[in-house]
MIGUKE-181462 format. One record per residue (C-alpha): residue number from 0; z, y, x. Coordinates in steps of 0.001 Angstrom, whole numbers, plus 500000, padded with zeros to 6 digits. Layout:
# residues N
(NUM,(Z,Y,X))
...
This chain:
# residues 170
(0,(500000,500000,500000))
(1,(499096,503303,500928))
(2,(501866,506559,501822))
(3,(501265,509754,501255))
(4,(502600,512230,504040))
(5,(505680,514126,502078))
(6,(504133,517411,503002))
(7,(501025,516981,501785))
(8,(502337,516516,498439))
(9,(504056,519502,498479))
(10,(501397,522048,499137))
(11,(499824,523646,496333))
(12,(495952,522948,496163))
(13,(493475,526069,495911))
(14,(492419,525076,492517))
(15,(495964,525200,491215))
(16,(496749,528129,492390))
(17,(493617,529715,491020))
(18,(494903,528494,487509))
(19,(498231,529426,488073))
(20,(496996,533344,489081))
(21,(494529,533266,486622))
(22,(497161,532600,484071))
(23,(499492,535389,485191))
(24,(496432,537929,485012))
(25,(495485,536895,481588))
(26,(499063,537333,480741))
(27,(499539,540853,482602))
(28,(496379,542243,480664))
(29,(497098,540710,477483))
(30,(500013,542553,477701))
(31,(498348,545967,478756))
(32,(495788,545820,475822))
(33,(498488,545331,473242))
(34,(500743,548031,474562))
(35,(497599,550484,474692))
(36,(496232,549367,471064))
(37,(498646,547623,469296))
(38,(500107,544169,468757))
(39,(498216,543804,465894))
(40,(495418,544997,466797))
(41,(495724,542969,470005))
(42,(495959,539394,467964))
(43,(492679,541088,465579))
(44,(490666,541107,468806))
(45,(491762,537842,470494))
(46,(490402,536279,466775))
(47,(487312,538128,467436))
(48,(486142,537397,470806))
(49,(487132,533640,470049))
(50,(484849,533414,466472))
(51,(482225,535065,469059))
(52,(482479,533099,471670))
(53,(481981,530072,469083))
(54,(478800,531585,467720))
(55,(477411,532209,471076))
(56,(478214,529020,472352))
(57,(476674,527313,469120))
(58,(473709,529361,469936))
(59,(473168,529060,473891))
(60,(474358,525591,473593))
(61,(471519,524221,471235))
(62,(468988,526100,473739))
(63,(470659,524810,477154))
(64,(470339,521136,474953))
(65,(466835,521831,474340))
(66,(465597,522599,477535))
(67,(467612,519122,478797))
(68,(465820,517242,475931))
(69,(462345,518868,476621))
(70,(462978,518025,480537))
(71,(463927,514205,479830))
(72,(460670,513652,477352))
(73,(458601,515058,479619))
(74,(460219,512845,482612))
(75,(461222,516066,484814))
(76,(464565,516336,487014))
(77,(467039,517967,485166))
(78,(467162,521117,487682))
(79,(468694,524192,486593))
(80,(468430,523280,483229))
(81,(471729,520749,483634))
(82,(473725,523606,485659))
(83,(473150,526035,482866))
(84,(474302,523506,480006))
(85,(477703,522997,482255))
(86,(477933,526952,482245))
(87,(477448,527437,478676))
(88,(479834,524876,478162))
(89,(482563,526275,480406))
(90,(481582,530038,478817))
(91,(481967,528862,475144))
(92,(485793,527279,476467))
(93,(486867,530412,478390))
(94,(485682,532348,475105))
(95,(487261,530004,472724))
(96,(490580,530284,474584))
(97,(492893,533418,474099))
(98,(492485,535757,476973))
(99,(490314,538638,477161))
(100,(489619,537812,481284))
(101,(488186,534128,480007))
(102,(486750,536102,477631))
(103,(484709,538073,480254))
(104,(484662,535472,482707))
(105,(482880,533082,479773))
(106,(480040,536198,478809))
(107,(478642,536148,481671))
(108,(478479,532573,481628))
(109,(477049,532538,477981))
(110,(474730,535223,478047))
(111,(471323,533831,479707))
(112,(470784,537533,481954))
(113,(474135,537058,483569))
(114,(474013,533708,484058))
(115,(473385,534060,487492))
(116,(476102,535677,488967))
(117,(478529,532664,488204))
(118,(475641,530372,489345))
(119,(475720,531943,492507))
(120,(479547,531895,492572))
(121,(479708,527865,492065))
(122,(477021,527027,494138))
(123,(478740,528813,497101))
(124,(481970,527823,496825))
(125,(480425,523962,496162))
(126,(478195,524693,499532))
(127,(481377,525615,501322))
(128,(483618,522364,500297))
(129,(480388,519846,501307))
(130,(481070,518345,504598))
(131,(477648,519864,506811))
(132,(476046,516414,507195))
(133,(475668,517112,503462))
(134,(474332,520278,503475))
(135,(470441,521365,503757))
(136,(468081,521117,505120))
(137,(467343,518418,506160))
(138,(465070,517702,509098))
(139,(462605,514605,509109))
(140,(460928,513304,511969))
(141,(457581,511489,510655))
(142,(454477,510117,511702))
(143,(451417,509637,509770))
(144,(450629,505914,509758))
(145,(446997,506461,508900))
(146,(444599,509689,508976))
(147,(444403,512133,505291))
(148,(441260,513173,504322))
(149,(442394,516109,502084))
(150,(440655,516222,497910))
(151,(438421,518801,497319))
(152,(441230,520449,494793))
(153,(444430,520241,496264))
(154,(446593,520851,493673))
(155,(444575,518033,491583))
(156,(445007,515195,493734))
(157,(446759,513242,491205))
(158,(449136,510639,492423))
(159,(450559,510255,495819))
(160,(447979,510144,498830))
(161,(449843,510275,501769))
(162,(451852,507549,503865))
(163,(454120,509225,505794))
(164,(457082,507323,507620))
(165,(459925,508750,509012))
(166,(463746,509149,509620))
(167,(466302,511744,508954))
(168,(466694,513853,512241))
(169,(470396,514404,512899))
């Protein structure tokens, strides 16, 4: 049976503490919206932003579906099509919570024009936790194991007519 070292049980992991902080900033402005509009008014707003965040997600989410569906029938990868169905997903949760930050945080991943920016976001800090091995690009070493006459139309060739063999360059 495997031990776990006793310290590294005790330290906090960055995703935790991420919650954790952004749970005492939703708190902190929560706080600073009703004492500058009301309690009322406050609670009024939260019911708001949640019934929109539902209708936008019911909205983006049948598109982001549709694109996946049109991609699968017409045997293409999934490609940015699959990342932006996981970010309308995670937008129509952080809108659905209480919170106005989740409620910013999930706009821009709802709305398809600022989309982007928390693309960008996840793909670097993803980039940064792969181990480099992992990361591109990759380098091939090949040699052609028989001479290419090139079609007359390139970009009509049609299936594959190349034999190319290789290895991954390290």
């Amino acid at each position: 049976m495997a031990t776990i070292h006793p310290t590294a049980q005790r330290r906090p992991s960055r995703l935790r503490t991420a919650i954790g902080l952004g749970a005492l900033a939703e708190v902190v402005v929560y706080v600073l919206v009703a004492s500058w509009i009301g309690l009322g008014a406050t609670l009024l707003l939260t019911l708001v932003t949640s019934a929109l965040g539902a209708l936008l997600l019911a909205r983006q989410g049948r598109a982001a579906l549709g694109e996946l569906r049109l991609r699968a029938e017409e045997h293409r990868a999934p490609g940015r099509a699959l990342g932006d169905a996981g970010l309308v997903a995670l937008g129509g949760l952080l809108m659905v919570l209480p919170g106005f930050v989740g409620d910013l945080l999930g706009l821009l991943c709802l709305l398809p024009f600022t989309r982007a920016l928390p693309r960008a976001v996840l793909a670097r800090l993803l980039l940064r936790t792969l181990p480099d091995r992992l990361r591109g690009p990759v380098h091939v070493r090949s040699v052609r194991t028989e001479p290419v006459a090139g079609p007359a139309e390139p970009f009509r060739a049609g299936p594959a007519t190349r034999v190319i063999e290789g290895e991954v360059a390290p």
